[in-house]
C-alpha positions in Angstrom: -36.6 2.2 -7.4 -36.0 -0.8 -5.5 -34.4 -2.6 -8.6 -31.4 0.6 -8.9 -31.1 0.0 -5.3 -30.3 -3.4 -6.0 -28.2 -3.1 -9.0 -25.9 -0.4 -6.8 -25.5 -3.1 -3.9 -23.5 -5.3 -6.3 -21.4 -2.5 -7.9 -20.4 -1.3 -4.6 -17.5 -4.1 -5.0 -16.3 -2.5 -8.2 -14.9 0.8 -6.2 -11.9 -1.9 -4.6 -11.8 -4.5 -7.3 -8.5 -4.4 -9.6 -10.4 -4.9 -13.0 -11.3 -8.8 -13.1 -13.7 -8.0 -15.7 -11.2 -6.0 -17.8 -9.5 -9.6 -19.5 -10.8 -11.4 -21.9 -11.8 -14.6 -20.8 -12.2 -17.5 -24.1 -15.9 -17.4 -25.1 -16.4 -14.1 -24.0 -16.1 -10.4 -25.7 -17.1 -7.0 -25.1 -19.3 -5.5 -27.7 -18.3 -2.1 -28.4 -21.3 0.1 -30.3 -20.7 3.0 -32.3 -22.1 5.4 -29.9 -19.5 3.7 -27.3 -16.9 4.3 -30.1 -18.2 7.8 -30.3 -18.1 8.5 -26.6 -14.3 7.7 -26.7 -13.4 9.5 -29.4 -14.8 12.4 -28.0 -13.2 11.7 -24.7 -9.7 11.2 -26.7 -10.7 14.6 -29.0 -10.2 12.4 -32.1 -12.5 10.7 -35.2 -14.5 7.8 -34.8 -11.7 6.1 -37.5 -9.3 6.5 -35.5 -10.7 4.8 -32.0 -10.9 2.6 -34.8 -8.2 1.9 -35.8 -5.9 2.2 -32.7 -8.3 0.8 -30.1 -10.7 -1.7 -32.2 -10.4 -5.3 -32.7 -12.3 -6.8 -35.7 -15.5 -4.7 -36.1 -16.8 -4.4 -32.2 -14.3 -5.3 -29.6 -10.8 -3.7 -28.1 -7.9 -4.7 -28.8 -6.3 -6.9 -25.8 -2.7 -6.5 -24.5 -0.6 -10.1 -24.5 -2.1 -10.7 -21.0 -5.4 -10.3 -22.0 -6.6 -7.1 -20.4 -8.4 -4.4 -22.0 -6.0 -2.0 -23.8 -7.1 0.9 -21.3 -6.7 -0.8 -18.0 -3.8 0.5 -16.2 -1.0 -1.6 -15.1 0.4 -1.4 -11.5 -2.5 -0.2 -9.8 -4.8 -1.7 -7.1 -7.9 0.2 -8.1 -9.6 2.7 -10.7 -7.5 0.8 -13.1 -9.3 2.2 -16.1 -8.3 4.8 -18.2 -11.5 6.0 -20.0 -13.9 4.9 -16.9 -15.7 8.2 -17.5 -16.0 7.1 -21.7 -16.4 3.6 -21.0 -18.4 1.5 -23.2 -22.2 0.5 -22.0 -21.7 -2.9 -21.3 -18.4 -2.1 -19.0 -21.1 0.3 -16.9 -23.7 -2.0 -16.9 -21.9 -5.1 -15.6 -22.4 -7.0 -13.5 -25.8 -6.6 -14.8 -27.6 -6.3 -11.2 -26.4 -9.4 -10.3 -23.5 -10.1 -7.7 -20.5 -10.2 -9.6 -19.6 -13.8 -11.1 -15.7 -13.2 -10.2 -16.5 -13.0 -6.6 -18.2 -15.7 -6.4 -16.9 -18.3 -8.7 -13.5 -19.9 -8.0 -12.7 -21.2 -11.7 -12.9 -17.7 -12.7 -11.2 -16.0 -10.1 -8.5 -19.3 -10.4 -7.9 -18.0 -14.1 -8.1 -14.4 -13.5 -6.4 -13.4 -10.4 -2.4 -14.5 -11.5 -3.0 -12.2 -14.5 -4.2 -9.1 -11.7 -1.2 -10.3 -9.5 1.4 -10.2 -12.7 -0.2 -6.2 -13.6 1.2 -5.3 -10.4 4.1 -5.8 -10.8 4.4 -3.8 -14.2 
């Protein structure tokens, strides 16, 4: 029980945070599983084909907008930026993994991610 507590002491940050996990840094991807492709399509009320094929990059990732972000975050929001946060994939609920969150806490990251956050604002 202790181990939940800890892994819900470093999400507690995601409930104000503006999506700095939803863009696609270089060398990293989000595997998307069929049952995660599933889960949307039932959230969308639509076949697994066509998450697919409007939503799927190559065999297991999104598709990215030019900035980089997820194709489901929301522009010009602060917060709850996601648009299928109820059907998200199982590594999006899983992150940061029960650790703190590396975009806190590392200031290369935050240096490459935060103008693209500022920019959604103003969209």
């Amino acid at each position: 029980m202790q181990e939940n507590n800890q892994g819900s002491r470093h999400r507690v940050f995601c409930n104000y945070c503006p999506g700095f996990c939803c863009y696609r840094l270089p060398g990293s991807i989000l595997f998307v599983t069929a049952i995660d492709i599933n889960r949307i399509a039932r959230h969308f009320n639509i076949t697994d084909g066509e998450v697919r094929k409007k939503y799927i990059e190559g065999r297991n990732t999104f598709k990215v907008k030019a900035d980089g972000s997820c194709v489901f975050l929301v522009d010009g929001k602060l917060s709850k930026r996601c648009s299928i946060h109820m059907a998200s994939p199982q590594q999006c609920k899983d992150f940061p993994y029960d650790h703190p969150c590396p975009y806190l806490f590392r200031e290369d990251l935050l240096a490459v991610i935060s103008p693209k956050v500022e920019a959604s604002y103003l969209l």
